[in-house]
C-alpha positions in Angstrom: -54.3 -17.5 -9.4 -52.7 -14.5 -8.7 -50.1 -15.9 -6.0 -49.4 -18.2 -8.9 -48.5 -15.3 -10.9 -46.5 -13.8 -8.0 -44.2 -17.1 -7.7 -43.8 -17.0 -11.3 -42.9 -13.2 -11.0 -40.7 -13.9 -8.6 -38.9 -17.1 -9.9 -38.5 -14.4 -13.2 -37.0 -11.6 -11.3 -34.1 -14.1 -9.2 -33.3 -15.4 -12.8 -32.8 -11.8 -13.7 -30.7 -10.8 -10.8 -28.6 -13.9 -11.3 -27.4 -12.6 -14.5 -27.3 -9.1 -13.6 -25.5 -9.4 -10.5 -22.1 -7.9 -10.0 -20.4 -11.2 -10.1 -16.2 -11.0 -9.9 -17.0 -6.8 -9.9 -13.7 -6.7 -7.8 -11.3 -8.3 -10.1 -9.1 -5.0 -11.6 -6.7 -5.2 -14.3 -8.4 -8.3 -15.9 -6.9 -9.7 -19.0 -9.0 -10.9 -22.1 -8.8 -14.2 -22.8 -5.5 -15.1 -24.5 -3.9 -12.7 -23.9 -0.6 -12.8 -24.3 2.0 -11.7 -21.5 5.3 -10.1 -22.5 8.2 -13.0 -21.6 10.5 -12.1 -18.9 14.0 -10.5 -19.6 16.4 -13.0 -20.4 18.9 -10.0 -19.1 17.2 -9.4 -15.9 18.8 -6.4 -14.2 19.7 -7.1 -11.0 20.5 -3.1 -10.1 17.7 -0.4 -9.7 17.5 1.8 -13.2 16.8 5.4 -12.9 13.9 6.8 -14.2 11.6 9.7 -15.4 10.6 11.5 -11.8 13.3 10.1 -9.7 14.2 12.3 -7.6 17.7 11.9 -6.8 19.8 13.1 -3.5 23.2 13.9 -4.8 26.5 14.4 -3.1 29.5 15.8 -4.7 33.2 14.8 -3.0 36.7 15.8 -3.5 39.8 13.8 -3.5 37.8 10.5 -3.6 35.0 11.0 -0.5 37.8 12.9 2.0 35.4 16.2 1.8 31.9 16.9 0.4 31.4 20.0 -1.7 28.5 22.5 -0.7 26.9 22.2 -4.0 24.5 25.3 -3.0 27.7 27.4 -2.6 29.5 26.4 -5.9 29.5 28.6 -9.3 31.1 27.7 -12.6 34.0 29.9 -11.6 34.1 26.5 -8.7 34.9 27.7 -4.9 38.1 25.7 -3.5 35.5 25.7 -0.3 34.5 22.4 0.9 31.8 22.4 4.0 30.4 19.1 5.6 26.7 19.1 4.1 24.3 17.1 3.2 22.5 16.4 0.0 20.5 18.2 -2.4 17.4 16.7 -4.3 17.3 17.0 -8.1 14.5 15.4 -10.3 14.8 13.7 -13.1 12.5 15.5 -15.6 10.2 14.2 -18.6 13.1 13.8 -21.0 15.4 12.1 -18.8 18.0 14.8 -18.1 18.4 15.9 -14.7 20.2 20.0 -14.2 23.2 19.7 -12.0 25.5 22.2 -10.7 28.5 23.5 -13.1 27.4 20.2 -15.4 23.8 21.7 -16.3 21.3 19.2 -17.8 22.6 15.5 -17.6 20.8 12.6 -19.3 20.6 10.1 -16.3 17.6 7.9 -17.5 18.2 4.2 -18.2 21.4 3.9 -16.1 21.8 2.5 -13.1 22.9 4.3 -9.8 26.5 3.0 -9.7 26.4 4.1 -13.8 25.3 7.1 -13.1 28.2 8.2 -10.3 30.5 7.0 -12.7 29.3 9.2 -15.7 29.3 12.4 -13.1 32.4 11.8 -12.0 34.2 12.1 -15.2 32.0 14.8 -15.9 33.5 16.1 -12.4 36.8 15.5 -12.7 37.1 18.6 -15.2 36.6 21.1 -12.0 37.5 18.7 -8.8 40.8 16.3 -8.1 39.7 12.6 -7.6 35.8 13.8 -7.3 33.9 11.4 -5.9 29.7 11.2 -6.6 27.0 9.5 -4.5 23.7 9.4 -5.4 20.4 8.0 -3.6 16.6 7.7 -5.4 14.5 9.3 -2.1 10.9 8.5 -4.1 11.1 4.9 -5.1 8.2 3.1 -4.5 5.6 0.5 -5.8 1.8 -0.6 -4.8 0.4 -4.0 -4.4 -2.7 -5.5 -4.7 -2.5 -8.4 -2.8 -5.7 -10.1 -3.8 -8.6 -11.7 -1.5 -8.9 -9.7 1.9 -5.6 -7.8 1.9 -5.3 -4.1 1.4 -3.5 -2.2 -1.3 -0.3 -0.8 -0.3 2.2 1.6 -1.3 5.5 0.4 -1.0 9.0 2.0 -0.9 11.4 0.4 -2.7 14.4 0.7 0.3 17.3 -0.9 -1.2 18.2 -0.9 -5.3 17.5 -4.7 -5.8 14.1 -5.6 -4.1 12.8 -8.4 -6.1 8.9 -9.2 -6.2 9.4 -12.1 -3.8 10.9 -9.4 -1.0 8.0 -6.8 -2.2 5.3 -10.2 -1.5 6.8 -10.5 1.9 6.5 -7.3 3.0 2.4 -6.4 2.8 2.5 -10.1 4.8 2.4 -13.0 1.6 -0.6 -13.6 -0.1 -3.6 -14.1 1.4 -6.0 -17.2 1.1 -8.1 -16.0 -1.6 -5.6 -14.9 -3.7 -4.5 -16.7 -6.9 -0.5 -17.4 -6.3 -0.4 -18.2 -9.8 -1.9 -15.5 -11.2 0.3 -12.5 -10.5 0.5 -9.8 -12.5 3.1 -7.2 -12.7 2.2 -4.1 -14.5 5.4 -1.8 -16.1 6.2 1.5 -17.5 3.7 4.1 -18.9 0.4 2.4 -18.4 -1.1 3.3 -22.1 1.6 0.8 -23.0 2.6 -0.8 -20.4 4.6 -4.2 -20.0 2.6 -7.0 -18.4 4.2 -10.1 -16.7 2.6 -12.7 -15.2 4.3 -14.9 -12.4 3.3 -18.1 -10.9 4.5 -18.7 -7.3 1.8 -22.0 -6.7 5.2 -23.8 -7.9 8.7 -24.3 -7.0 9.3 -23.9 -10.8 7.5 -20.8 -11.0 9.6 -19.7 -7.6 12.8 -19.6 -9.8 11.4 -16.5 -11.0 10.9 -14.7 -8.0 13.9 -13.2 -8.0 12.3 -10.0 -10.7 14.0 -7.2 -9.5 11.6 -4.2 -9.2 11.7 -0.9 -10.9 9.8 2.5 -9.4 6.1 2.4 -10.1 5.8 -1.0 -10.7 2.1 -2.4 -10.3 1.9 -6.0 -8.5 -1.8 -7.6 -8.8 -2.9 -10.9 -7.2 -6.1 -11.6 -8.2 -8.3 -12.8 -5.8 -10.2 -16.5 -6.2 -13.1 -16.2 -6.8 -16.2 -17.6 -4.7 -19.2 -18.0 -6.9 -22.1 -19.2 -4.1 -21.1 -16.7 -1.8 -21.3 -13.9 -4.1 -24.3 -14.7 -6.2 -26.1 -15.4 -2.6 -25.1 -11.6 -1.4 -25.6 -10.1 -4.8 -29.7 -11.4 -5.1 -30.1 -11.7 -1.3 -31.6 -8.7 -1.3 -34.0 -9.4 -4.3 -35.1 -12.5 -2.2 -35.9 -10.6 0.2 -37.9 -8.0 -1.2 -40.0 -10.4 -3.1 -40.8 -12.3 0.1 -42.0 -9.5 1.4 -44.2 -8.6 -1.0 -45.5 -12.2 -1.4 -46.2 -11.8 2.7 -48.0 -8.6 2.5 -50.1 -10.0 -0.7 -51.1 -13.1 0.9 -52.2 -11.3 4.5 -54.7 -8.9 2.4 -56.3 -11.2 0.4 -56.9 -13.5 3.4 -58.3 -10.0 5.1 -60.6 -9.7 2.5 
C-alpha cells in the first residue's frame, strides 16, 4: 500500500516538474505572438550615420590635405602654424552636437561621415584656405547573439558599410541550432527600439542581407529549440531523487 502511494507520489511530482521546468529559459529578446516587426527601409543607407556617443577622431587640413593643423595649438585669433599631428577625439554628446575648435558646438548627429567633413569644411573655410576635414568613429561597435552553442560577441564595426551578412561572418556563421530565419535585429534606444527580423534560410530572404549596420546595433539568432533533451535535463534530477527515496523505502520496510 504504501509503495503504491509512493509511485503515485512520484508519477505526481514528474508531472509537476514537467510543467515547471525551465523549458526554452535561454531564448532572450522573445517576441509575443504577432508581433509585428518594423519593415525594412525602403531607403537603406548604405554609409555609416553618426550618432549620440560617437566619438569621433578629427583632423583639420589646410590648402586641401597639403598640411594638418595642430588643433591643440589653435585659438579663435587662428595660428598660421601648421605641425604634422595626429588626431584628437571629440564625442558626440546627448543632443547631438559635438564642441570643436574655433567652430564650438556642431550638430553632427544623423549625418553621415563624408556629410559631416563637408559641413566642417565650410564651417572651416571662414579661418583656413581650401581646409580640408577628415573624420573617423574610433567606438563603433555592435554584439551578436549568435544562437545555439556560439558565444555573444562584441563587434567593431571596422569599415562605414558593414552589412549584417559581413557582421554574421565574422563570429563564424550561425551555428546548427540556430534559427537562420529568425534573426532579429534590435535598433536605437532600447525603450523604443526598432525591431527587424531577417530570414537568411532563403535565397529570397538573402537579398536582404545587405542591412548596413549602425553603432549599437543588437543581432539575435534564436536558438532551435530541443524539447526531449531539455525536459530530460530539467526533471532528471527529480527522477532521481524520487528513486532514491523509493530505494531507501523499500530496503527498510524489507528490514523490518
Amino acid at each position: 500500500m504504501i509503495i503504491n502511494n509512493l509511485k503515485r507520489l512520484a508519477f505526481f511530482i514528474v508531472v509537476i516538474s514537467l510543467f515547471a521546468c525551465n523549458y526554452n529559459s535561454a531564448v532572450m529578446m522573445k517576441t509575443e505572438k504577432g508581433f509585428v516587426f518594423d519593415e525594412m527601409p525602403t531607403d537603406t543607407v548604405s554609409e555609416y550615420i553618426l550618432s549620440k556617443s560617437d566619438i569621433i577622431e578629427f583632423q583639420l587640413y589646410t590648402n586641401k590635405g597639403t598640411s594638418i593643423v595642430d588643433v591643440t595649438a589653435i585659438t579663435e585669433s587662428v595660428s598660421r602654424g601648421a605641425v604634422l599631428r595626429s588626431g584628437e577625439t571629440y564625442l558626440i554628446e546627448p543632443d547631438g552636437f559635438v564642441k570643436l575648435p574655433i567652430l564650438d558646438r556642431v550638430e553632427l548627429e544623423g549625418l553621415t561621415i563624408r556629410e559631416a567633413e563637408v559641413l566642417l569644411e565650410k564651417k572651416y573655410a571662414k579661418f583656413y584656405i581650401n581646409s580640408f576635414v577628415k573624420l573617423q568613429v574610433k567606438n563603433r561597435r555592435i554584439i551578436i547573439f549568435p544562437g545555439g552553442s556560439g558565444k555573444a560577441q562584441v563587434v567593431p564595426l571596422e569599415n562605414e558599410n558593414m552589412t549584417i551578412l559581413e557582421a554574421l561572418g565574422k563570429v563564424g556563421g550561425l551555428p546548427n541550432e540556430a534559427k537562420a530565419y529568425k534573426i532579429k535585429l534590435i535598433r536605437g534606444d532600447l525603450k523604443d527600439p526598432k525591431v527587424y527580423l531577417f530570414d537568411f534560410s532563403t535565397i529570397e530572404g538573402i537579398k536582404k542581407s545587405d542591412f548596413v549596420l549602425q553603432a549599437n546595433d543588437l543581432i539575435y539568432v534564436e536558438k532551435r529549440s530541443d524539447a526531449f533533451r531539455e525536459v530530460i535535463r530539467d526533471v532528471a534530477p527529480v527522477i532521481s531523487l524520487i528513486a532514491s527515496t523509493i530505494t531507501l523505502i523499500i530496503v527498510v520496510n524489507n528490514l523490518k
